[in-house]
C-alpha positions in Angstrom: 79.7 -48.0 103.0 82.3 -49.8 105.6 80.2 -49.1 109.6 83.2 -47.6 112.0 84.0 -50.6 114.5 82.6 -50.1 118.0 84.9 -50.1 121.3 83.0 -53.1 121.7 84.2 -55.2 118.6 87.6 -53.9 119.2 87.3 -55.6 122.5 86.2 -58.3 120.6 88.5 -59.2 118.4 91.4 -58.5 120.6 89.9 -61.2 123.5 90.2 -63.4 119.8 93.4 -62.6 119.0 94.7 -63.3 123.0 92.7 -66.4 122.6 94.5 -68.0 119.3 98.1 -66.5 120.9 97.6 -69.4 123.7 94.9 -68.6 125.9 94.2 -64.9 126.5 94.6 -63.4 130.2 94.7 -65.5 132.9 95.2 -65.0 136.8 97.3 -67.6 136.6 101.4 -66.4 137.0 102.5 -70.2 136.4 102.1 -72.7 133.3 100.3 -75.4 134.5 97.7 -73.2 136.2 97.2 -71.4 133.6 96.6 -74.7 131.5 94.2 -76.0 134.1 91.9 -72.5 134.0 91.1 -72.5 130.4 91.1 -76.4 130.2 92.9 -77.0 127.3 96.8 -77.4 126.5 98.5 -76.1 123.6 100.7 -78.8 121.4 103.3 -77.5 119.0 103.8 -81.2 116.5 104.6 -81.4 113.0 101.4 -82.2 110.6 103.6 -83.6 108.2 106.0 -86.0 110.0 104.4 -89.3 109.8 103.9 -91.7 111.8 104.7 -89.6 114.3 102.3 -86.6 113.8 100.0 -86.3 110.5 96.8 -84.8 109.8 93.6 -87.0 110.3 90.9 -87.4 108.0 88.7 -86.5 110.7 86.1 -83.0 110.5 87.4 -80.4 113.6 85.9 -81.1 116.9 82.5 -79.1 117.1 82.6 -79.2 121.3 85.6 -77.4 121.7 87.9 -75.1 124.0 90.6 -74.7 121.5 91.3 -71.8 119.5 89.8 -71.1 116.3 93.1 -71.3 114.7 94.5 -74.7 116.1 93.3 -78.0 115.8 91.4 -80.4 117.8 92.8 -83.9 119.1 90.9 -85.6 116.3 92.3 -83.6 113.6 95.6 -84.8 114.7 96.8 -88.6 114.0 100.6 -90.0 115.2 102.6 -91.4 117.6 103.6 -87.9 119.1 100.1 -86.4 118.9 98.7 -89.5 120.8 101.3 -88.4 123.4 100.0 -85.2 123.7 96.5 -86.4 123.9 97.4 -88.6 126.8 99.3 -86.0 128.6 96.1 -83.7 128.3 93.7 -86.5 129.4 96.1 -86.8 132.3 96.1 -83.4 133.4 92.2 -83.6 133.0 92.6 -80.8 130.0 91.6 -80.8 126.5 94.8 -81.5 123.6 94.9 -78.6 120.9 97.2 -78.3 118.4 99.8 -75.8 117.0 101.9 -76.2 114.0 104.6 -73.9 113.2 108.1 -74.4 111.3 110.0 -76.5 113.2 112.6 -74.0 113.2 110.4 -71.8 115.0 109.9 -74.4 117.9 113.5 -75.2 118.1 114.7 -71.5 118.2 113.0 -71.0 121.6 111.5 -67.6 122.9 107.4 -69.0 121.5 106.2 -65.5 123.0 103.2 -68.1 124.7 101.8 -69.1 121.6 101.9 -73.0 122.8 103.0 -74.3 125.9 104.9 -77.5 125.0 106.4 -79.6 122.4 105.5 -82.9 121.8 107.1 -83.1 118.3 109.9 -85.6 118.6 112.6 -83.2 120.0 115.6 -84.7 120.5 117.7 -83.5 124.0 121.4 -81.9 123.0 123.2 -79.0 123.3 122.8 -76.0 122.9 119.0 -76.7 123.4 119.0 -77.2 127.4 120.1 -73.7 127.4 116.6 -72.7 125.5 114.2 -75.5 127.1 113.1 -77.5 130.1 112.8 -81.5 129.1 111.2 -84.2 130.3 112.1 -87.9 130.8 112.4 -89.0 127.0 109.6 -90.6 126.0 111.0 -92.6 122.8 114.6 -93.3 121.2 114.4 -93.7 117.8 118.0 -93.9 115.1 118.7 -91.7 112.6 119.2 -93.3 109.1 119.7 -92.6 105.2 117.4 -93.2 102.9 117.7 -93.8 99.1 115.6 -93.9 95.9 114.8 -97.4 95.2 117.0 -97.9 92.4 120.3 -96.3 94.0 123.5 -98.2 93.7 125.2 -96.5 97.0 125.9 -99.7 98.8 127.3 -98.0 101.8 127.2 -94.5 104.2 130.6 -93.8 103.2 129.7 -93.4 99.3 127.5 -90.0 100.2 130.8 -88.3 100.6 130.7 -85.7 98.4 127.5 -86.0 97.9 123.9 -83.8 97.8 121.7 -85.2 100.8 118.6 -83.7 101.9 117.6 -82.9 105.5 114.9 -80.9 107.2 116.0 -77.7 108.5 117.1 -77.2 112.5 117.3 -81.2 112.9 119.7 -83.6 114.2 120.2 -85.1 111.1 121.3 -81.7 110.0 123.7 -81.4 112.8 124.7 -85.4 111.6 125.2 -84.2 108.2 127.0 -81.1 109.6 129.4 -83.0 111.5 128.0 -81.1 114.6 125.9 -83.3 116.4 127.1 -83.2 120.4 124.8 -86.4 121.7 127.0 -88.9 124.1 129.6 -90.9 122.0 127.8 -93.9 123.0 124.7 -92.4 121.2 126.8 -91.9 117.9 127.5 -94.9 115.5 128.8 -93.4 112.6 130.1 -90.4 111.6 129.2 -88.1 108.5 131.3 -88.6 105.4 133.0 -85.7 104.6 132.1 -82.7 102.0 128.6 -83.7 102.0 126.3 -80.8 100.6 123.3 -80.4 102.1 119.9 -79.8 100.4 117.5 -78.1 103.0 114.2 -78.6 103.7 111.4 -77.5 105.6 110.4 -80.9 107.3 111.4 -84.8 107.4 108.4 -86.3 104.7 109.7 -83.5 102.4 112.8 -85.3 101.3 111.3 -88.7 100.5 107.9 -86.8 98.7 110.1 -85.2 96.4 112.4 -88.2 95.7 109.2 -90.0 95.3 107.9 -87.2 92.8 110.9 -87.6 90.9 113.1 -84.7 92.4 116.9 -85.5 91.1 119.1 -83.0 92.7 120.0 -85.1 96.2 121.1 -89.1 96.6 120.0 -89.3 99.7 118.0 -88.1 103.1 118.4 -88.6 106.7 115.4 -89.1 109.0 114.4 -91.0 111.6 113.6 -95.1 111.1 110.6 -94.8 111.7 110.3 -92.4 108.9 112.0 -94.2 106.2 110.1 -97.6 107.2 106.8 -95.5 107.1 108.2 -94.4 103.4 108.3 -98.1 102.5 105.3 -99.1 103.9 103.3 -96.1 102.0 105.0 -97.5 98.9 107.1 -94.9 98.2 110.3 -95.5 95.9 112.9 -95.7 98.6 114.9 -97.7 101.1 117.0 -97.5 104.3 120.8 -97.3 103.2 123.3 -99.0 105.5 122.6 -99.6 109.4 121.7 -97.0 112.5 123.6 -93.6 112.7 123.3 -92.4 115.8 120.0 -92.8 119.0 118.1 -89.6 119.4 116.0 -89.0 122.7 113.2 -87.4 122.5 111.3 -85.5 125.1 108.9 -83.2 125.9 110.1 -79.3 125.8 109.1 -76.2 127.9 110.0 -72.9 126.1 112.6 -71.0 129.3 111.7 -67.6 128.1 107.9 -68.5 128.7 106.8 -65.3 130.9 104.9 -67.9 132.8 106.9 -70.1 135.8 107.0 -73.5 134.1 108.6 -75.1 137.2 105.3 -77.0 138.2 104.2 -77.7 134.7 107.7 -79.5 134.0 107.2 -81.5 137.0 103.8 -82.6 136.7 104.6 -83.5 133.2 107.5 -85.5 133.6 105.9 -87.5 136.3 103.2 -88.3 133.5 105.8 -89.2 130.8 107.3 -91.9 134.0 103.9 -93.2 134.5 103.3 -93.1 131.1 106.6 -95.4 130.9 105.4 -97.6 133.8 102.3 -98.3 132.9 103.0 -99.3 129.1 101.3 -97.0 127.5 104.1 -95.3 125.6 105.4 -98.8 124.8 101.4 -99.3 123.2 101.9 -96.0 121.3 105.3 -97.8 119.8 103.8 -100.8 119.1 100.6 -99.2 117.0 102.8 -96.6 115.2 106.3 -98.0 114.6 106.0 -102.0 115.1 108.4 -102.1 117.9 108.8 -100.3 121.4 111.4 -97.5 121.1 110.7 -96.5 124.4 112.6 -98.8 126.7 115.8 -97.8 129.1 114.9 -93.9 129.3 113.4 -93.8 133.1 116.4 -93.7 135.5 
């Protein structure tokens, strides 16, 4: 026979609930503070988007402030999540993770269930109109990637073709024709009539070429991506030179009911001393064998 809940588990489980939705009440009416009362900052990053943000091998943090339903620091491996780490060691706060869609993060309006980004957003319109940025804190290019064994020698040839993206991306917008970055940021411009094969995130495309999906030539992703495809000994290989610079920064959601003014700031400064100090060039150096994060401070 099922016992009638108490007021008291009802209390309960709703302080849960408040907890996993970003950090339950707080007397704090602006971001930062309310990061630096329950000691812990919550990181939306893609678990599948290596080498920038992957899931560890590691077992979940035992001494813990983060919610039960996101991870610890250790449970989170990349060039993005070691980002986030250092901005929480920084602020003298713990790093937790969140991962939703990436088309949940890039839509805005996160209702507080994380407080930032640090998932390789790249800063262009419309998106200023939905988030704070930071300083970037890396540049890498966009590029195509091919099975192995393709005979496209050149960007040009995907006209016409079926090319696989990850959903709410620039290399969708690329693809689309639409990406707004500065002309000085844009190399080449998308062949026309591609058709566009959609997925959820980057490392989709290339796992499916590698599982012997047939149905797209192509995919556009990030360098560091395709170079990480290569060096997992994956089937594939970068087509033709750089397409365009993407910088990426850290984002603040605008329609957080919480005053992010202070947060941006004190983060931004991190991300500059972050800069001057070499550590984000170290982060480069481990994850992607070269330093993408030069000529962003001005």
């Amino acid at each position: 026979m099922k016992k009638l809940l108490t007021l008291a588990s009802l209390l309960v489980l709703a302080s849960l609930v408040l907890s996993a939705c970003g950090g339950g009440a707080s007397s704090a009416s602006d971001l930062l503070g309310a990061i630096k009362e329950r000691g812990y900052i919550l990181v939306s990053t893609d678990p599948n988007y290596a080498p920038q943000s992957f899931l560890s091998t590691e077992a979940r943090a035992t001494d813990t402030k983060c919610p039960t339903d996101a991870l610890t620091a250790v449970e989170m491996d990349g060039f993005d999540a070691d980002v986030a780490k250092e901005i929480g060691k920084r602020l003298g706060v713990e790093t937790c993770f969140a991962t939703p869609d990436w088309d949940m993060v890039t839509a805005g309006s996160w209702a507080n269930k994380w407080d930032i980004s640090v998932g390789s957003m790249t800063i262009k319109p419309p998106r200023p109109d939905t988030f704070f940025f930071t300083t970037p804190y890396y540049a890498p290019s966009g590029v195509v990637g091919v099975p192995a064994d393709s005979t496209l020698t050149s960007v040009d040839e995907l006209a016409g073709q079926s090319v696989c993206v990850a959903t709410a991306t620039t290399y969708f917008d690329w693809i689309s024709g639409a990406l707004d970055l500065n002309p000085e940021d844009i190399y080449v411009q998308s062949p026309a009539d591609i058709k566009v094969v959609e997925l959820p995130t980057d490392q989709e495309c290339p796992q499916a070429i590698d599982a012997g999906r047939e149905d797209f030539v192509a995919y556009v992703t990030s360098k560091t991506v395709v170079d990480a495809n290569i060096a997992a000994g994956m089937a594939v290989k970068q087509l033709g030179g750089p397409l365009f610079l993407e910088k990426n920064a850290v984002a603040f959601d605008k329609a957080s009911s919480l005053d992010s003014t202070s947060a941006v700031e004190t983060i931004d400064n991190i991300i500059k001393e972050m800069h001057g100090d070499g550590t984000l060039s170290g982060f480069s150096m481990k994850w992607f064998g070269t330093d993408l994060t030069q000529g962003l401070v001005k």
